[in-house]
C-alpha positions in Angstrom: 0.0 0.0 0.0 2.8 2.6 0.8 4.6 1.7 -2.6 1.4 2.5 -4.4 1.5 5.9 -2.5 4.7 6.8 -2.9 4.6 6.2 -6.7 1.8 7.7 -7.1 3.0 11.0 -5.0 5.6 11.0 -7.1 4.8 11.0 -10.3 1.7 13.7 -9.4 4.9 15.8 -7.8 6.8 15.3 -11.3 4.4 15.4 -13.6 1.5 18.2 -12.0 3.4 19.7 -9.5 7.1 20.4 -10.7 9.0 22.8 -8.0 6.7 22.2 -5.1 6.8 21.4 -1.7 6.2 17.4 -1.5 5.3 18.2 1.8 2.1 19.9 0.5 1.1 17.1 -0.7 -0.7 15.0 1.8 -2.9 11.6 1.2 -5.7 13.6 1.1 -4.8 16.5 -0.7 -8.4 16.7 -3.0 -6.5 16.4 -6.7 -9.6 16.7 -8.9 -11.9 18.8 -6.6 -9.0 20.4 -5.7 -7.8 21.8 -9.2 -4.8 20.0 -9.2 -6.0 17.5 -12.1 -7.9 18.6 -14.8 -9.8 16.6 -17.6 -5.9 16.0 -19.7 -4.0 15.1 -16.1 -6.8 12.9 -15.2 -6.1 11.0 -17.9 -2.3 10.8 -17.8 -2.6 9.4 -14.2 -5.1 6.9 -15.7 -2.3 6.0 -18.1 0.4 6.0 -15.7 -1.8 3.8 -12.8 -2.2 1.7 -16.1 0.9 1.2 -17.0 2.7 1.4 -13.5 0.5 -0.9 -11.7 -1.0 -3.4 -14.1 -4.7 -2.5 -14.1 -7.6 -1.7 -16.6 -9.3 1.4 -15.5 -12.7 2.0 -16.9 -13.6 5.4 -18.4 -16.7 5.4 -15.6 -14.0 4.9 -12.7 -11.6 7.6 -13.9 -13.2 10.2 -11.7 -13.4 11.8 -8.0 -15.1 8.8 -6.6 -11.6 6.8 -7.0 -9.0 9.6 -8.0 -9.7 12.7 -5.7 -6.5 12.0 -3.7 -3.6 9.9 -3.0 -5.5 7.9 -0.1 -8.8 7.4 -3.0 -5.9 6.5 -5.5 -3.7 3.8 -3.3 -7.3 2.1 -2.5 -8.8 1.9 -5.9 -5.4 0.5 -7.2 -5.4 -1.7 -4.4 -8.7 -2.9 -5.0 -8.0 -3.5 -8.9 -4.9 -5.9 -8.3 -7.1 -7.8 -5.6 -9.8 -8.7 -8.5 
């Protein structure tokens, strides 16, 4: 569960969030509610959880009710590899 996290955290740091404070970035920092993700980021994380982690996300899951924040993120993945 922590790896997810910290891959995740990372990536949104390097990708979203260049020249930030990781710090700032919590587990429940809200990403998509929040303004951190848009509709194009959203989708590059989709890629990257993809890609990173194994799993098929479907276009009705790629929203705030799985991807709203780090915490929302490391379960959902979690939840795909259990399946």
């Amino acid at each position: 569960m922590e790896d997810i996290a910290k891959a995740v955290h990372g990536f949104i740091l390097d990708e979203f969030l260049p020249g930030e404070d990781p710090a700032e970035l919590t587990a429940t920092t809200p990403l998509i509610t929040g303004g951190i993700l848009d509709s194009i980021s959203t989708l590059k994380l989709v890629v990257f959880l993809e890609e990173q982690f194994g799993i098929t996300v479907e276009a009705y899951e790629a929203g705030v009710d799985h991807l709203d924040s780090i915490q929302d993120i490391t379960s959902f993945v979690q939840s795909k590899r259990a399946a």
